[in-house]
C-alpha positions as CSV (number, residue, x, y, z in Angstrom):
1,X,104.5,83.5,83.1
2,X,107.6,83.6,85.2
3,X,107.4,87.4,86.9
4,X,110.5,89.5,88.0
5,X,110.1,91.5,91.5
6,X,112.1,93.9,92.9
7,X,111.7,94.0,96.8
8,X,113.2,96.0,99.3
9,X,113.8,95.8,102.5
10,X,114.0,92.1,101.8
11,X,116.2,90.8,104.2
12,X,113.7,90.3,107.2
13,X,109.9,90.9,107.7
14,X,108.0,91.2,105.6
15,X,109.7,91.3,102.7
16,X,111.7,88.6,103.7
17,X,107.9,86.9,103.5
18,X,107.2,88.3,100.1
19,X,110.8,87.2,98.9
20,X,110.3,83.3,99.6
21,X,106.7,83.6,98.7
22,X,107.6,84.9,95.2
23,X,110.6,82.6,94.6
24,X,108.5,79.4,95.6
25,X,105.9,80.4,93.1
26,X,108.8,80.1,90.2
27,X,108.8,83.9,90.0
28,X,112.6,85.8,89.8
29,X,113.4,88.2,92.8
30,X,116.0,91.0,92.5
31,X,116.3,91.6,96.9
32,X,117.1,94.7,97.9
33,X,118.8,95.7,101.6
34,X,121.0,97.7,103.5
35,X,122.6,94.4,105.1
36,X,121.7,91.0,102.7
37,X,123.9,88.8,104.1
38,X,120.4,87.1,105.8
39,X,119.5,86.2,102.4
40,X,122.9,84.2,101.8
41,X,121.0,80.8,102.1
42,X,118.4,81.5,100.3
43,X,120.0,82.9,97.2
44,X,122.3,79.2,97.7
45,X,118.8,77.5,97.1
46,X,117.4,80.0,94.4
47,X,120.8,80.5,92.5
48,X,119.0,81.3,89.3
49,X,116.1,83.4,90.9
50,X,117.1,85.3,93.3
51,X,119.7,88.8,92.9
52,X,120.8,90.0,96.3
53,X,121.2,93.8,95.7
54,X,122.9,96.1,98.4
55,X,121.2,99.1,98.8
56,X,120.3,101.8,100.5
57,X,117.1,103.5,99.8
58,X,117.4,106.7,101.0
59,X,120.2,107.4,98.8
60,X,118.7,108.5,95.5
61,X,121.7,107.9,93.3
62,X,122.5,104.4,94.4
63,X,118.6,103.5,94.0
64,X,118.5,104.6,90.6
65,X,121.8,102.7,90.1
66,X,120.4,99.2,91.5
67,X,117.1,99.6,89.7
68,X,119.6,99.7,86.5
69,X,121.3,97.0,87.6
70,X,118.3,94.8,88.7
71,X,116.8,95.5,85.0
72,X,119.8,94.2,83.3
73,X,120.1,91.2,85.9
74,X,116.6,89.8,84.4
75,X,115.8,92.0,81.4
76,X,112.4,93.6,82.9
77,X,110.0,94.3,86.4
78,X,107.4,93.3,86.9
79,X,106.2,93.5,90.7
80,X,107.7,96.7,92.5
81,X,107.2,95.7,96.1
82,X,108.3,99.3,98.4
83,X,108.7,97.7,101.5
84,X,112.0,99.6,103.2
85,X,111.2,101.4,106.2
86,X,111.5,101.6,110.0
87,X,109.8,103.1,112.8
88,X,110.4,106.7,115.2
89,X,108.8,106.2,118.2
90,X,108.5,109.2,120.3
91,X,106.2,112.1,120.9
92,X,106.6,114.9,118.3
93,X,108.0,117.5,120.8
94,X,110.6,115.0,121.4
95,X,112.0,114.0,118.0
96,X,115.3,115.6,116.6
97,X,115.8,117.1,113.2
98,X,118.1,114.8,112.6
99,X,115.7,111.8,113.4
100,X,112.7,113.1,111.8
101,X,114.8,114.1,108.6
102,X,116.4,110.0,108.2
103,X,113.3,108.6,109.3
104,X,111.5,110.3,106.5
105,X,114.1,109.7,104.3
106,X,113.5,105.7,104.6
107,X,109.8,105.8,105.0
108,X,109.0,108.2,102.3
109,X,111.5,109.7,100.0
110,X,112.9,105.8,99.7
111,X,110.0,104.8,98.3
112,X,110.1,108.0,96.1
113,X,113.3,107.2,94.6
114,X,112.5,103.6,94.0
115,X,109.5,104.5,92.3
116,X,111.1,107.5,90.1
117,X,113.8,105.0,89.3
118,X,111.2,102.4,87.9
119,X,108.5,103.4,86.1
120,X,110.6,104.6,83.1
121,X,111.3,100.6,82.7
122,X,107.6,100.1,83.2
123,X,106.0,102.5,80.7
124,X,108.6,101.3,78.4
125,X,107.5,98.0,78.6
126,X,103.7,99.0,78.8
127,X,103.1,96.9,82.4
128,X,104.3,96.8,85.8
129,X,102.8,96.6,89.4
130,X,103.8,98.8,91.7
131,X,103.1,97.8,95.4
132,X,103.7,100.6,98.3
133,X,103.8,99.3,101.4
134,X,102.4,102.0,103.9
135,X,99.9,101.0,107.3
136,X,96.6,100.8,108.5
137,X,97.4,103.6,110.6
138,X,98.5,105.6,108.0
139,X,95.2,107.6,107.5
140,X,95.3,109.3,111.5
141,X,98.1,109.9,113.7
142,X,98.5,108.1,117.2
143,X,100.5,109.3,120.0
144,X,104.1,108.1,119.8
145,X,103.8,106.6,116.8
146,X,102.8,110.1,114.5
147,X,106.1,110.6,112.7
148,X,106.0,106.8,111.2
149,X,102.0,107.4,110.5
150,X,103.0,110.6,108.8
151,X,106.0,109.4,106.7
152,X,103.3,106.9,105.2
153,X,100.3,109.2,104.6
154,X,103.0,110.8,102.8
155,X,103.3,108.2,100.2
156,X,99.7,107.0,100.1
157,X,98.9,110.4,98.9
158,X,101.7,110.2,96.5
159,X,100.7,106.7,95.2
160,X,97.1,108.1,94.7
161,X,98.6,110.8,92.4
162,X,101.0,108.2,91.0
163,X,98.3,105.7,90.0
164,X,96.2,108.1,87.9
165,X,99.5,109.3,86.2
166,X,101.1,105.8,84.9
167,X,97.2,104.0,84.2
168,X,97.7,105.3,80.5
169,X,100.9,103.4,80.4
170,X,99.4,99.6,81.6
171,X,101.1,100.6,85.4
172,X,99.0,99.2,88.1
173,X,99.6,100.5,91.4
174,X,98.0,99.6,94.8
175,X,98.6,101.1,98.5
176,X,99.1,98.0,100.5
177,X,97.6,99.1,104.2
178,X,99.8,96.7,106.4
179,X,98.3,95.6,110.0
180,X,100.5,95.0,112.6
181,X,102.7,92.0,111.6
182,X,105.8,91.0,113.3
183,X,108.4,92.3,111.5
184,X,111.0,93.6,113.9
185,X,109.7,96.7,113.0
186,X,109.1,97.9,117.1
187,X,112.5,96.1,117.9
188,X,115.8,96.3,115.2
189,X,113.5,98.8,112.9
190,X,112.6,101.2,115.6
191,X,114.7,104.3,116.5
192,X,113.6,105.7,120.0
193,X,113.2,109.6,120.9
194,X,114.8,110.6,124.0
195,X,112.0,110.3,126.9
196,X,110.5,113.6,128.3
197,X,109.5,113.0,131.9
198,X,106.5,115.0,131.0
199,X,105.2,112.4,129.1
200,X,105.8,109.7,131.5
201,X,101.8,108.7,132.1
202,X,101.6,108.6,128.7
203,X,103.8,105.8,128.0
204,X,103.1,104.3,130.6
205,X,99.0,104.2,129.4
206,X,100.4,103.3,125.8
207,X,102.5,100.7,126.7
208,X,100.0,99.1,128.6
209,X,97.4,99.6,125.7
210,X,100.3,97.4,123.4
211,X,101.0,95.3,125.7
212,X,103.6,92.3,123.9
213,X,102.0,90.7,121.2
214,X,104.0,91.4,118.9
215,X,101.1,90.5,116.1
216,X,101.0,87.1,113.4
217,X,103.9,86.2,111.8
218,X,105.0,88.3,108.3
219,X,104.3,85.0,106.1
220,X,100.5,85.1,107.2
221,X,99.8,88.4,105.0
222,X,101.6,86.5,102.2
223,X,98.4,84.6,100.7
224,X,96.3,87.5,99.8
225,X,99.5,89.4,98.5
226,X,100.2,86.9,96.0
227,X,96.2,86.8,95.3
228,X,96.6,90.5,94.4
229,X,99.3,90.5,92.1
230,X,97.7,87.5,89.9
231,X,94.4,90.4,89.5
232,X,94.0,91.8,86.5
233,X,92.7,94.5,87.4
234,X,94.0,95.3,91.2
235,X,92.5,97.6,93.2
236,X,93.6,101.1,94.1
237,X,94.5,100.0,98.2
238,X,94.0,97.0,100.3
239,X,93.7,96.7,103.8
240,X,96.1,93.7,105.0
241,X,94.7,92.1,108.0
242,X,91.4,91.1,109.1
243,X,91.2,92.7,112.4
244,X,93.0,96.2,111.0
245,X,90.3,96.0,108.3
246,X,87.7,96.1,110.7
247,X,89.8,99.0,113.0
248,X,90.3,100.6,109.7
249,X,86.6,100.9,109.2
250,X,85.7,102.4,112.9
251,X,88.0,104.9,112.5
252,X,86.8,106.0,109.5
253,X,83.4,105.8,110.7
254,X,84.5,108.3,113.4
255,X,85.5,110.6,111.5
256,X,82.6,110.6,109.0
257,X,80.3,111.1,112.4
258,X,82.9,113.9,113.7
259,X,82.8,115.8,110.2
260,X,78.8,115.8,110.2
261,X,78.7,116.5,113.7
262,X,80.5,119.8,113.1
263,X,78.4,120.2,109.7
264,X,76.8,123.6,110.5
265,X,80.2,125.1,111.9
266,X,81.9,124.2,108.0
267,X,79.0,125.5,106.4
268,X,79.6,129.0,107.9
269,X,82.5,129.1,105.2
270,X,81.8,129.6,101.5
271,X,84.9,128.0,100.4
């Protein structure tokens, strides 16, 4: 059966990957972006599939308007792919109010709106998979990067919530826990604190732990997406990436060995 996605941040990255992926498998995309002028040749070669929908997320009003008008472009969702997003990268005493309030109204409250906007047309229709893009990192916080890794715990704790709220209604949802692809996210999606000289060690420690790879290419996480969405039953979150699974799992460990390390010191509480 012929399945209708709404995708944004479609025009690069990632959801540029899941766009083509999706419209090669004879699905229908409605592509949603701030800028999708990129997507001009592909919508030439896809002129039956493929709705390019200016938009941007973080303003709640004009998401609920393009989820309207995406609905009426192919008459139902299916896949809800919350991809939008960007990245502040800075130390936490550095970032601005100002910085802190867009980046979180991208990251998070994007993916809010896009979500609130949907899953009226999904419960009506008794189906839909909703897929929110978030980050391996996104259960621990890493210098420099903890505003991005806090925007997404953010919406993996909402998606939890979410998922045992629309189950009744036939609504899959699943927390996809992205690894590092590269997506432009450290380059045109990345909005820079102003550098404390305090901190200059720092950087200069993390920058030689990231060194340049900028990781595989967005269309290598596109297989076991498409695996997902054919699942019947889907699970809850998936990991992305076989060497963030395997991070994923160590830093879990450590935390499991730091919480029963400390064991006696929580016990002293009642609560």
């Amino acid at each position: 059966m012929t399945r209708v996605w709404f995708i944004t941040g479609a025009s690069r990255g990632l959801g540029r990957a899941f766009t083509e992926a999706a419209l090669a498998a004879g699905d229908r995309v409605v592509a949603a972006a701030r800028n999708v002028e990129p997507l001009a040749e592909l919508a030439r070669q896809y002129p039956d599939a493929l709705v390019r929908l200016p938009l941007d997320v973080s303003d709640r009003a004009s998401v609920f308007d393009g989820v309207e008008r995406a609905v009426a472009a192919f008459g139902r969702l299916d896949i809800v792919l919350n991809n939008a997003g960007g990245l502040l990268l800075g130390m936490v005493e550095e970032a601005t109010e100002e910085q802190l309030r867009a980046h979180l109204d991208v990251n998070f409250f994007g993916a809010v709106w896009v979500t609130q906007a949907v899953v009226p047309h999904l419960r009506a229709q008794g189906s839909g998979h909703i897929l929110q893009v978030t980050s391996m990192g996104a259960s621990s916080g890493f210098a420099a990067t903890g505003m991005y890794a806090a925007g997404k715990a953010a919406l993996n704790a909402v998606s939890e919530a979410l998922a045992m709220e629309v189950e009744p209604f036939g609504i899959k949802v699943t927390i996809l826990q992205m690894g590092g692809y590269d997506t432009g996210l450290f380059t045109v999606g990345t909005t820079m604190t102003e550098p404390d000289p305090g901190y200059a060690e720092l950087r200069a420690k993390l920058a030689e732990m990231w060194g340049d790879d900028a990781g595989p290419d967005p269309s290598t996480a596109v297989p076991a997406v498409m695996e997902l969405v054919g699942l019947e039953e889907p699970p809850a979150r998936l990991i992305v990436g076989g060497v963030s699974y395997d991070m994923v799992l160590q830093m879990e460990q450590a935390r499991i060995e730091q919480y029963q390390a400390w064991e006696r010191l929580s016990r002293l509480a009642p609560g």
